[in-house]
N, C-alpha and C positions, 0 to 999 in steps of 0.2 A: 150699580150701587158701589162696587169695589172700586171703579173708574174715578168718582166723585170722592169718595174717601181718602185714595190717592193723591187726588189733586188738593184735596182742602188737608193734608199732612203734609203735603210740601210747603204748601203758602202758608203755613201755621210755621212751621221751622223753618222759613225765610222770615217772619213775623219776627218770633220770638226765637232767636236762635241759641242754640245747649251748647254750640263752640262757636271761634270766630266762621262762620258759614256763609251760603250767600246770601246776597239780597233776595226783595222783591224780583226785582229788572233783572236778574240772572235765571231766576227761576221761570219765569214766565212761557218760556218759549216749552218748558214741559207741563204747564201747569193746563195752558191750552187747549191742546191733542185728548186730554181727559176730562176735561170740559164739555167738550164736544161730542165726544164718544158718550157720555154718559146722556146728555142731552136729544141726542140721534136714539141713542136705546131706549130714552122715556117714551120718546115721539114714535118710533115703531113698536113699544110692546101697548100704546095705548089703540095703536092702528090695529093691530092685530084681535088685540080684546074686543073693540069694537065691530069688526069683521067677524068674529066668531062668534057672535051675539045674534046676529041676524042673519047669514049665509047658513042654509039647512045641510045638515050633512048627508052622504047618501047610507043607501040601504044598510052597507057593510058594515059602515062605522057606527052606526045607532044602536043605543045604548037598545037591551033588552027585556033589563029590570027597572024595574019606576025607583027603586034606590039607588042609581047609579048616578045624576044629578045631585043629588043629598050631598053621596059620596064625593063629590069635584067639588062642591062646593064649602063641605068643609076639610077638606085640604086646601083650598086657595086664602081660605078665611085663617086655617094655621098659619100659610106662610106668609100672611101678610100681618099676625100678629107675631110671627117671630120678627121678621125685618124691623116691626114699630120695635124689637123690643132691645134687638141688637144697636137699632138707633142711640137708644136712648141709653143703651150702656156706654157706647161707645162715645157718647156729647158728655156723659159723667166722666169718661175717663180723660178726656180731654180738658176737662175743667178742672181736675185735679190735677193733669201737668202742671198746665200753664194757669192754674192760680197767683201764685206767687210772681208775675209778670207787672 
């Protein structure tokens, strides 16, 4: 997520630039690398969830109370409402920049 944020604050100030700064075409060759990195992390953490859905775990690692389930899953459901929520602070704060553009 930090990857993509990265990249879309670079090409947002090659877009709209706050000094004389650079282009599009200067920026690109970093804008790339975190494109990609971010794109490779979406693609293995949805391999991974998907793997861990259906591969059983062994004896050791199984959970021992019938809450423990519960428990995982509302922390995943926290941090994927935290993420939607930093999203969306962070799409306001950027529309407040570069309002005025």
């Amino acid at each position: 997520m930090f990857a993509l944020w990265y990249a879309q604050s670079l090409l947002l100030d090659a877009i709209f630039p706050q000094s004389a700064g650079a282009g599009v075409s200067e920026v690109a060759g970093q804008i790339t690398p975190f494109s990609l990195v971010a794109t490779v992390l979406g693609v293995v953490s949805i391999v991974i969830l998907l793997a861990s859905s259906f591969v059983t775990l062994p004896a050791v690692l199984r959970g021992k109370r019938k809450w423990a389930p519960l428990v995982t899953l509302l922390v995943m459901e926290t941090a994927i409402i935290a993420m939607t929520v930093v999203y969306h602070l962070r799409t306001a704060w950027l529309y407040s920049n570069f309002r005025d553009y």
